[in-house]
N, C-alpha and C positions, 0 to 999 in steps of 0.2 A: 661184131654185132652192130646193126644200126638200132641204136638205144631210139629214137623216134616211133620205129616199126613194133621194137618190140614193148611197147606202151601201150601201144596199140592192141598188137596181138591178146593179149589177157591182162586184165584184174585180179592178181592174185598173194597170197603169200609167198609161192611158190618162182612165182613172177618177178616179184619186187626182190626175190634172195638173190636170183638168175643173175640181175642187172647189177645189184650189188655186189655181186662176189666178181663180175666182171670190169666193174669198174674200179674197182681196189681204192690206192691209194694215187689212181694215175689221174693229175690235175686235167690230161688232156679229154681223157673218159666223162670226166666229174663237168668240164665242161659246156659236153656234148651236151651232155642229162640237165643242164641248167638253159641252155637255149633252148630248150623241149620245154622247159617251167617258165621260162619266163617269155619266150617266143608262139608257142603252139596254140592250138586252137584250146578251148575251154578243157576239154575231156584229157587232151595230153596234158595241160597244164594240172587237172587235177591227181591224173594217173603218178607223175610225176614227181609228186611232191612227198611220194611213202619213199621212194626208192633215194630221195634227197636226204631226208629225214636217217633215214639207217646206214647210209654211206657215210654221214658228218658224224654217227656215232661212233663207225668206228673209226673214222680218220678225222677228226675235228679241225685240224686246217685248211682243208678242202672246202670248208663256205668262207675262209676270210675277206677273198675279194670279190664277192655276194652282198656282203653284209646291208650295203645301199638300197639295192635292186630287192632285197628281201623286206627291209623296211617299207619300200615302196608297194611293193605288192600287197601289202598288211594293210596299207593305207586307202587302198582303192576301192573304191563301193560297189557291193556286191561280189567281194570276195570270197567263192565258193568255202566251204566251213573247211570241206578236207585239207586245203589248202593253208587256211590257218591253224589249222590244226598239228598240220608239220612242221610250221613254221615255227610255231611257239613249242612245240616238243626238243624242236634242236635247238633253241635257244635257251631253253635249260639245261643244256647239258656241253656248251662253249662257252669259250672266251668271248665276251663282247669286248670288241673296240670300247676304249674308254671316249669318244668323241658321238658314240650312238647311245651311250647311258640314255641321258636326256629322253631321248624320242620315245625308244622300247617304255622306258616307265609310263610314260603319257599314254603307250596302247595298251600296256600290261591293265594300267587301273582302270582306262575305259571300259575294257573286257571284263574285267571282276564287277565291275558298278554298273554291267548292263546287265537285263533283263533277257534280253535274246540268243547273248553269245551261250553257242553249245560249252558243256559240262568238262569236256577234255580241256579245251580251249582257256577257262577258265581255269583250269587246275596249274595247268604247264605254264599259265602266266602268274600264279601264284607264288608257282617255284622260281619263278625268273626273279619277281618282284624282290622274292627273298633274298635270290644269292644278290640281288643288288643291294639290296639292305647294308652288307655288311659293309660295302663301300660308302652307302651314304643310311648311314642312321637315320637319319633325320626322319627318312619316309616312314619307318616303325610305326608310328603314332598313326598316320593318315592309313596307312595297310590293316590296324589293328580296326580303325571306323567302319571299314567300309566291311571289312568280314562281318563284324560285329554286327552290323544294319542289313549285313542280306543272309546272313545266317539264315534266319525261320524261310529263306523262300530258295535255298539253293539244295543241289543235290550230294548224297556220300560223299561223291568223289570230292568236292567243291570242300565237304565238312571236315575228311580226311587232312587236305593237306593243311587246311587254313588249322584245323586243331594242331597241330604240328609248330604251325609258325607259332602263334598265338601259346604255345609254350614256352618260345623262347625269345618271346617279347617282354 
């Protein structure tokens, strides 16, 4: 399969399964699919980033030697939403390098303390925030403010999980 073409090909759930059950757990597959995300024109890049997102769930060390280039992507302006949106989904659900703590928290609480970032986006960096917590307590206090001060302007989803942490804060 050229993973390139078939991004291209369709949008779909059905799509995103195709490439994922194809690319398994073979790093060489995994990639291909990543020089299509971080290489490709706008539209592969955003096609891109579902088929990223569900391949690292089911094999989660297949983004380790990502982890940079992923950061970077997060931090470039005008970062298509769906894009961040994948990215912050499989970072709830891996291992971060203990040397990218640091950064991820810096985008994690920008994302919750703005006004523009979409509702998913917010949510998955909620859960990032948390599982980082447990390594560094210290942020609890600063995660509990900012839920706390955007409460009355954020959405369910956003309510959801931040009532969750805020439980066990």
């Amino acid at each position: 399969m050229d993973i390139g073409k078939a991004l291209l090909e369709e949008h779909s759930r059905a799509q995103c399964k195709k490439i994922v059950d194809y690319i398994g757990a073979d790093k060489r597959k995994f990639g291909a699919l990543m020089k299509a995300f971080f290489e490709g024109e706008y539209r592969v890049t955003q096609r891109a980033a579902w088929p990223m997102s569900y391949s690292v769930r089911k094999h989660p060390d297949l983004i380790v030697p990502y982890f940079k280039k992923l950061l970077e992507m997060l931090q470039k302006p005008g970062v298509h939403n769906a894009v961040a949106r994948n990215i912050a989904r499989l970072l709830q659900n891996v291992k971060i390098p203990k040397r990218y703590h640091g950064k991820i928290m810096t985008i994690c609480f920008e994302y919750i303390s703005s006004e523009t970032i979409p509702a998913a986006v917010k949510a998955f960096s909620l859960t990032i925030l948390d599982n980082l917590s447990n390594a560094y307590p210290e942020i609890r206090p600063e995660l509990k403010l900012i839920i706390e001060e955007r409460w009355q302007h954020e959405t369910p989803a956003f309510k959801s999980r931040a009532k969750k942490i805020l439980q066990r804060t």
